[in-house]
C-alpha positions in Angstrom: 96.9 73.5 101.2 98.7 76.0 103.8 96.0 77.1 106.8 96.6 79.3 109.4 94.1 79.0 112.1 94.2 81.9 115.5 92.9 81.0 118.8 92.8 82.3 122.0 90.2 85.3 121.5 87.4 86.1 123.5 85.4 88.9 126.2 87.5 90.6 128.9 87.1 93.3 130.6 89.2 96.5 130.5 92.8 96.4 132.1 92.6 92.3 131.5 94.8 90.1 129.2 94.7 88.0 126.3 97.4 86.0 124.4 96.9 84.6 120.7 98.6 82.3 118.8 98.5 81.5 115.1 99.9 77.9 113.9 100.7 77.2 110.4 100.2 73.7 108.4 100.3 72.4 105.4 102.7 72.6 102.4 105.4 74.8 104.1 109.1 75.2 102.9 109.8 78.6 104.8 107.9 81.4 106.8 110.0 84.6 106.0 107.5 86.6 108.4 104.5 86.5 110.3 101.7 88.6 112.3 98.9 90.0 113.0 95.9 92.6 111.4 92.9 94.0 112.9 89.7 95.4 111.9 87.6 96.8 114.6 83.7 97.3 113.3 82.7 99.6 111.0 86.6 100.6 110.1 89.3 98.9 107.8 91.6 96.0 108.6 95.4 97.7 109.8 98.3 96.0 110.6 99.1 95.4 114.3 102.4 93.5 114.6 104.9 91.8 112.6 107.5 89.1 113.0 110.8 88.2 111.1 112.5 84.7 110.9 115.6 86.5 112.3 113.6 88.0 115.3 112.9 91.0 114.6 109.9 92.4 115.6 107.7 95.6 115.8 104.0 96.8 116.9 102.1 99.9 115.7 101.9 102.8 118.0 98.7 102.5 119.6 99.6 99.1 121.3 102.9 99.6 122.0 103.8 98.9 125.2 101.0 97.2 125.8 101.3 94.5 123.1 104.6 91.9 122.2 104.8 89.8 119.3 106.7 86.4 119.4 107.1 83.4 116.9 108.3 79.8 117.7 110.1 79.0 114.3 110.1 75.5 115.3 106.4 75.2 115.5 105.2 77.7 112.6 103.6 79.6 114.9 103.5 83.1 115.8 101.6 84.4 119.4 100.0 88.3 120.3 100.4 88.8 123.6 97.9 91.5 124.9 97.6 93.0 128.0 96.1 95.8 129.4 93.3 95.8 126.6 90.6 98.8 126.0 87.7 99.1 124.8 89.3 100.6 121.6 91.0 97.5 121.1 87.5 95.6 120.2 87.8 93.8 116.6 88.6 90.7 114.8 92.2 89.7 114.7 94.2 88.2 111.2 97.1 86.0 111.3 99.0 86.4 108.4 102.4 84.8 106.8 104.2 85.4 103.8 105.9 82.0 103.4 107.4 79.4 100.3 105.7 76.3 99.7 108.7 75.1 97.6 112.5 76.0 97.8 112.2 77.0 94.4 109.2 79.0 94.3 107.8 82.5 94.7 107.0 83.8 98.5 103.3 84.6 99.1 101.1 85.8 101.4 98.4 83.9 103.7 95.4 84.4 106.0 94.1 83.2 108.9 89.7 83.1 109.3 90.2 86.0 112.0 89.2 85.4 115.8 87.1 88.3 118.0 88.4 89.9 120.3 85.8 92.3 122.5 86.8 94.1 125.7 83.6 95.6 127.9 85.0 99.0 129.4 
């Protein structure tokens, strides 16, 4: 019964900012990482950003710079900062985790329904 539900999309113009956060409930033992996928229209879903329980964190090229990834361990949650945004950014945004449900069972992974995010150029 694990959810992950995003928030915080929306329509901004170029050059604006948008932050979204991910929060996970349910049956949780551990998160061992979470982040974030997109898939703008017409073109397949790539990863974006990825978090690790220890901190460590990275972003694919095209955002860098522009985009930070953070989690609040304490919370389940992890958040997508985004600023600057393009027109290039446009497309629905995943939250993902891989994450135990039990001390003593297998890690898998988990998605979130996706929120849109459109930026007008």
């Amino acid at each position: 019964q694990v959810q992950l539900v995003e928030s915080g999309g929306g329509l901004v113009q170029a050059g604006e900012s948008l932050r979204l956060s991910c929060a996970a409930s349910g049956s949780i033992f551990s998160i061992l990482s979470m982040g974030w996928y997109r898939q703008p229209p017409g073109k397949q879903r790539d990863v974006v950003a990825a978090a690790a329980s220890n901190g460590a964190t990275d972003v694919t090229d095209s955002v860098k710079g522009r985009f930070t990834i953070s989690r609040d361990n304490a919370k389940n949650t992890v958040y997508l900062q985004m600023n600057n945004l393009k027109p290039e950014d446009t497309a629905v945004y995943y939250c993902y985790a891989r994450l135990k449900t039990t001390r003593w069972g297998d890690d898998n992974n988990y998605w979130g329904q996706g929120t849109q995010v459109t930026v007008s150029s």
